[in-house]
C-alpha positions in Angstrom: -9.8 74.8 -12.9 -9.6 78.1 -14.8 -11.8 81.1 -14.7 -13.1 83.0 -12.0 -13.9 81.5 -8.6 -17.3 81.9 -6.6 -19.6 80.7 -9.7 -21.2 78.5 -10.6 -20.1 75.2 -11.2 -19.4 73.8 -14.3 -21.9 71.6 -16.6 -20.4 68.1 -16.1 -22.9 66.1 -18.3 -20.4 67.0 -21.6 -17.0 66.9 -20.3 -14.3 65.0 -21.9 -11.2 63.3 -20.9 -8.4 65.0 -21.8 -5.1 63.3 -22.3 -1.9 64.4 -21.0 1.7 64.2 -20.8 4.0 64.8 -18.0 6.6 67.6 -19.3 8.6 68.9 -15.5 9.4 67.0 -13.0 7.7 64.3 -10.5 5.6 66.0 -8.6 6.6 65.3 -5.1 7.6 67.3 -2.6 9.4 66.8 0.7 8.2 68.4 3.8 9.9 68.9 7.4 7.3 69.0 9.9 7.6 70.9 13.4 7.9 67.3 14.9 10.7 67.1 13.0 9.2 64.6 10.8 9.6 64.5 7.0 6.8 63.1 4.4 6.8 63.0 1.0 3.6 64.2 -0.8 2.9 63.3 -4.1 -0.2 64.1 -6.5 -1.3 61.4 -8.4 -3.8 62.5 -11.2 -6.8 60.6 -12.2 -8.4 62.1 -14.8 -8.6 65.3 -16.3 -11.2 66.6 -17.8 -12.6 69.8 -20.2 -15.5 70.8 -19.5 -16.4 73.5 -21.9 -15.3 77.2 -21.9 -16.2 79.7 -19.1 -18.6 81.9 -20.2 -17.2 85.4 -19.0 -13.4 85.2 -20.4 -13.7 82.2 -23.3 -11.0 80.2 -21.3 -11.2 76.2 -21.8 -12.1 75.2 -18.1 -10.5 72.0 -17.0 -11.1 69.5 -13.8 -8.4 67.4 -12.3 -9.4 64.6 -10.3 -6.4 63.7 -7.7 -5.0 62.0 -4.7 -2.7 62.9 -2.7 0.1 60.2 -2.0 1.9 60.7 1.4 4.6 59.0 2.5 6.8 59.2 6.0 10.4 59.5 5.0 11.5 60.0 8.5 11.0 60.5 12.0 12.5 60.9 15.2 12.8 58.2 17.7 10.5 60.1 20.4 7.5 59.8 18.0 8.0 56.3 17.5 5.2 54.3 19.3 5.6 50.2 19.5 3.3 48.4 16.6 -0.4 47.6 18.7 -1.0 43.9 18.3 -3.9 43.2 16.2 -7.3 42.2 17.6 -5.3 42.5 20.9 -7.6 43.7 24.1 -4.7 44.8 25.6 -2.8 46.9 23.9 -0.1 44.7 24.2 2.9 45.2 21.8 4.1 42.3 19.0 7.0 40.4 20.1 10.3 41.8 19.9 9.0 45.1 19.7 8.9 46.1 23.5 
């Protein structure tokens, strides 16, 4: 959102979805953990929407509604954990898995 942070905020009762186009890029970003993991984080946007003009500069002001995709790209071996059996009281791991 535009404008000026800390007030208050905004009327939603007359907000309107504004359409948009994708013009750079894919928005995802790759990022090397200190585990030495890497994800891949995505945004995917919902909506967006105007809603009005804030009253101190003029500006349209604008709401994105998002979630974050995140995805493990890779990971070292140490980090790695056997898959947990469903439903299992155990803890026993699935077959052929340790």
């Amino acid at each position: 959102m535009m404008g000026a942070s800390g007030g208050p905020p905004p009327d939603l009762s007359n907000a309107e979805v504004v359409d948009y186009e994708r013009i750079e890029g894919d928005g995802r970003i790759r990022l090397k953990l200190h585990d030495g993991a890497i994800i891949e984080v995505r945004l995917e946007i919902m909506n967006i929407l105007r809603a009005g003009n804030e009253p101190t500069t003029g500006l349209p002001s604008y709401i994105v509604q998002s979630t974050p995709l995140i995805r493990l790209v890779d990971c070292p071996k140490e980090l790695r954990k056997p898959p947990v059996r469903p439903g299992a009281k155990d803890n026993r791991s699935l077959p052929a898995y340790g």
